[in-house]
C-alpha positions in Angstrom: 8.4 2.0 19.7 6.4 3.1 17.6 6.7 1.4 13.6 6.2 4.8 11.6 9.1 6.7 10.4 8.4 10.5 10.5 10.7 12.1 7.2 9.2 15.8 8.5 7.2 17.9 11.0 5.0 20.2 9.1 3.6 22.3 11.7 0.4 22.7 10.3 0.1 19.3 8.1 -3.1 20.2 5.2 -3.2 16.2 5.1 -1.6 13.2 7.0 -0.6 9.9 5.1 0.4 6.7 6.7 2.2 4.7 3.4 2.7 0.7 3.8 5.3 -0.8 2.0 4.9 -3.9 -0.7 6.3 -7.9 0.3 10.0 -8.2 1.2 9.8 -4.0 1.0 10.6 -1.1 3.9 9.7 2.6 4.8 13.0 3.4 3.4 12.2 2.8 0.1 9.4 5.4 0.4 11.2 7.9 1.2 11.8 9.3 -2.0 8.0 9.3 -2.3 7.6 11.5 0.6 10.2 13.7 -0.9 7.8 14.7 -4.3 4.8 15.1 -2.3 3.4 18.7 -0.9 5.6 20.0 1.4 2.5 20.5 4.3 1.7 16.5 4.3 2.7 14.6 7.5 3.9 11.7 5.4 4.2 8.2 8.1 6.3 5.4 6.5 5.2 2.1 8.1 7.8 -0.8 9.0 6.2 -4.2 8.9 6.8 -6.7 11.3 10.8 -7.9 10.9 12.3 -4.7 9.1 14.3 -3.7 12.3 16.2 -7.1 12.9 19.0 -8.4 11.6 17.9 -11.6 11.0 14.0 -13.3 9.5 12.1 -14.8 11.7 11.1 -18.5 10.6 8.1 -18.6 10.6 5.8 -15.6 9.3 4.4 -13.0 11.1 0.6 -12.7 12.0 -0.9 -9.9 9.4 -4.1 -9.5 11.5 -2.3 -8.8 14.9 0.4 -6.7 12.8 -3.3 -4.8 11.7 -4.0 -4.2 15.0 -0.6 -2.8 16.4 -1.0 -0.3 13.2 -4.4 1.0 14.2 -3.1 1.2 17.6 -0.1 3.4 17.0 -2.0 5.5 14.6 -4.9 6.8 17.1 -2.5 9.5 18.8 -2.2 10.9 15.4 -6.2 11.2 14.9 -6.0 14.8 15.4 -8.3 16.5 12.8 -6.0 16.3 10.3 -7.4 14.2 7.5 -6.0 10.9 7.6 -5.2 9.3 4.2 -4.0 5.7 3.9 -1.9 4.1 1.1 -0.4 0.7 0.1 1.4 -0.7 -2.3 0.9 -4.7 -2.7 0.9 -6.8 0.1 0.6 -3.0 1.6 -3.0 -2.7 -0.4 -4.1 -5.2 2.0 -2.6 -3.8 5.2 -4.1 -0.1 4.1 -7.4 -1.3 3.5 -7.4 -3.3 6.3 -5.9 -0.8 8.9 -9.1 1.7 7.7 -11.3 -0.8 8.8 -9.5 -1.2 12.2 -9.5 2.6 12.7 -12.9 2.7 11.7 -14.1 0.3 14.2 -12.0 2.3 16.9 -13.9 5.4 15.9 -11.2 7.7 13.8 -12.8 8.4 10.8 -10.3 7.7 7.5 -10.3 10.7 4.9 -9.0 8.7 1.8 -7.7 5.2 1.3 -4.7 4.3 -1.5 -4.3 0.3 -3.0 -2.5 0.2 -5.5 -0.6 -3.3 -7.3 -3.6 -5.7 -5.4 -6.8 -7.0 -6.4 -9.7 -6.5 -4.2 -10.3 -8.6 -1.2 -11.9 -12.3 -2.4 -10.4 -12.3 -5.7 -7.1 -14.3 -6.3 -5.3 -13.5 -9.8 -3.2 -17.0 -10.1 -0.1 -16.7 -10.2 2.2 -20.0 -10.4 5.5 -18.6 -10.7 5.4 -16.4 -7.5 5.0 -18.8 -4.6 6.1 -18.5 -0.7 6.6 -22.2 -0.4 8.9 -22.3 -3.8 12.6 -22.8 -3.7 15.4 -19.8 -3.2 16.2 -20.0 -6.6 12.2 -20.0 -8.2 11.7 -17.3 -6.0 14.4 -15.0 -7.1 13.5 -16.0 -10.8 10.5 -14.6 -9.8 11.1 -11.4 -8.3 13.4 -10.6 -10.8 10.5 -11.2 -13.9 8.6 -8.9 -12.0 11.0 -6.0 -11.5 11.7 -6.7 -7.9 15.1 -8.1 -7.0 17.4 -5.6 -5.6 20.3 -4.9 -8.0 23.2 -6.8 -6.9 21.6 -9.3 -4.4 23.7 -11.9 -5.8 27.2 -10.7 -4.9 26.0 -10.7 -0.9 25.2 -13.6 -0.5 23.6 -13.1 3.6 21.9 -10.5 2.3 20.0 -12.0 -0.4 19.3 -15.1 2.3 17.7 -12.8 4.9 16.0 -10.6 2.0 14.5 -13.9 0.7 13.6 -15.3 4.0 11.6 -11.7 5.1 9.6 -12.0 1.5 8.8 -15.1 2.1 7.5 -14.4 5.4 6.3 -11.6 4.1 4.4 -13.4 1.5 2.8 -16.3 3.6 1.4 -13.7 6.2 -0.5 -12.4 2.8 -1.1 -16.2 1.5 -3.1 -16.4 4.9 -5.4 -13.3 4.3 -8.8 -13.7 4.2 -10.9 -10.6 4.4 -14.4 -10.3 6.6 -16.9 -10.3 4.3 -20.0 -9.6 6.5 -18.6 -6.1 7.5 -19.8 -3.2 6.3 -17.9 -1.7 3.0 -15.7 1.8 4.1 -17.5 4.4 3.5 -13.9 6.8 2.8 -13.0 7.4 -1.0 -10.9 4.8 -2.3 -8.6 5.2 -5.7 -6.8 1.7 -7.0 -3.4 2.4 -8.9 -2.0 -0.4 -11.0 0.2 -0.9 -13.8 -1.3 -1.2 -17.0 1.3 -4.6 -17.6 0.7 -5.8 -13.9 0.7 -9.7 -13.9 -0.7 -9.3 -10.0 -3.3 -6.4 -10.2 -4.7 -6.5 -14.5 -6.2 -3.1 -14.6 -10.0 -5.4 -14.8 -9.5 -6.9 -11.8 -8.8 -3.4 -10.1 -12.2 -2.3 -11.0 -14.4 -4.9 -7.8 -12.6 -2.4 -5.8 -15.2 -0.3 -6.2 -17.6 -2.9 -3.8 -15.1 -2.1 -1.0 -16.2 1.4 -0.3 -19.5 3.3 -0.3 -18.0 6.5 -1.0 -16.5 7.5 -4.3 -14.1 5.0 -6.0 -11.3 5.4 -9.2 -9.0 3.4 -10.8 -5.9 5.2 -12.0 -3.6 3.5 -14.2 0.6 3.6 -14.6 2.3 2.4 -17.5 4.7 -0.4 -16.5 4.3 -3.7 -14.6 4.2 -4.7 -10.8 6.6 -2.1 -9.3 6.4 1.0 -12.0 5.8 3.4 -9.0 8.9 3.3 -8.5 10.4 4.5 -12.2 12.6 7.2 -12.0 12.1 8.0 -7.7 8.1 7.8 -8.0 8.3 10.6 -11.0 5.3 9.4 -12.5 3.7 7.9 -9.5 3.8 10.9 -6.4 1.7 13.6 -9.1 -1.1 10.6 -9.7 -1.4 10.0 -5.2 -1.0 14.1 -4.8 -3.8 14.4 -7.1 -5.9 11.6 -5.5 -5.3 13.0 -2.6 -6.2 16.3 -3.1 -9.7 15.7 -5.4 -10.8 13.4 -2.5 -9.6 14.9 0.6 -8.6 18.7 -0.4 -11.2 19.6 -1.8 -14.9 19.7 -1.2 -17.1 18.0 -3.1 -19.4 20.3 -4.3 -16.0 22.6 -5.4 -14.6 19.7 -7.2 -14.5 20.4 -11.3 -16.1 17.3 -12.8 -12.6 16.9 -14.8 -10.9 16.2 -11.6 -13.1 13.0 -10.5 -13.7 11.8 -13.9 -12.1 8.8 -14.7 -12.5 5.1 -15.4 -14.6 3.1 -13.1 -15.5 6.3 -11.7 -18.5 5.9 -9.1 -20.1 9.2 -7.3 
């Protein structure tokens, strides 16, 4: 079965983009995402490990092996289409790391997406948000930045198997540690962050440039953690289309300087 949920067939796709969701997140809530984006991308919305049950597992998943399953189910879609990758938080990291895994299997990635995550190595500390914290601290938490689902509190199983998955959710990312004597990608790479982000400061957004030997941009929202979302990805889905389509769309040499022009900007 395979963990990609398919919104729409486009029969001839211009692009293909496999999304991954953020910690205690699903492909659901993407799917107003696909919606504002060109009507000819094959848009994939991943479901990490534990979305399909009805209860958490104790103990956290294994992000590595979850890596590894992705890359896996992704090579029957290595068509010639261009491949573009995306993720959003905990989903930076499974983006980034899935394009190294496809890489190694030989399927060449056309773009790759991180957006609300520093780079591999660096660590922004963050007290407040902590897997091994109490219900309570953690709920505090989510809710300070933007996260809790509206009315978790009056369901209460709800809110114990929501907390339980983002707390596996988070551990599997507490237990990351990247490979650093690989080689860097060598697809574009764009980092999105809010410009009030307590998880992903726009500075720390820029040593995502080290990851890649291809072009790299940082493209900044306006709110905190989880302003992609605001108002059904409004402001979000034109800043990935555009991404997309300067790095993958179009070539090069065609490109107007305007359109890869801005800051951290490396050719």
């Amino acid at each position: 079965m395979t963990p990609f949920l398919r919104p729409r067939r486009p029969d001839e796709p211009a692009v293909r983009l496999a999304v991954f969701h953020h910690a205690g997140g699903s492909a659901a809530a993407y799917f107003p995402l696909g919606r504002k984006l060109p009507a000819d991308w094959d848009v994939l919305l991943a479901d990490l490990p534990e979305r399909a049950t009805g209860e958490a597992a104790p103990l956290p998943w294994d992000l590595p092996g979850a890596v590894k399953e992705l890359a896996e189910d992704l090579l029957p879609w290595a068509d010639g289409t261009p491949l573009a990758l995306f993720g959003h938080s905990l989903g930076a990291v499974v983006a980034f790391e899935t394009a190294h895994a496809l890489r190694e299997r030989g399927v060449p990635v056309a773009w790759v997406g991180v957006s609300g995550r520093v780079a591999p190595g660096l660590r922004v500390p963050v007290s407040w948000l902590d897997p091994g914290s109490t219900d309570e601290e953690l709920r505090r938490a989510l809710a300070r930045l933007g996260g809790l689902p509206e009315r978790l509190d009056a369901y209460p199983a709800v809110r114990r198997r929501f907390l339980r998955l983002i707390r596996n959710d988070l551990w599997a990312l507490d237990g990351y540690r990247t490979d650093t004597s690989r080689k860097p990608l060598a697809a574009p790479l764009t980092a999105f962050g809010g410009a009030a982000d307590p998880l992903a400061p726009p500075a720390a957004l820029a040593a995502w440039a080290r990851q890649t030997t291809g072009r790299f941009g940082q493209r900044a929202l306006t709110g905190g953690h989880f302003e992609l979302f605001a108002d059904g990805f409004e402001e979000f889905a034109p800043l990935l289309a555009d991404a997309v389509r300067t790095h993958v769309l179009t070539p090069p040499s065609a490109a107007p300087a305007a359109a890869v022009t801005y800051a951290y900007e490396r050719a």
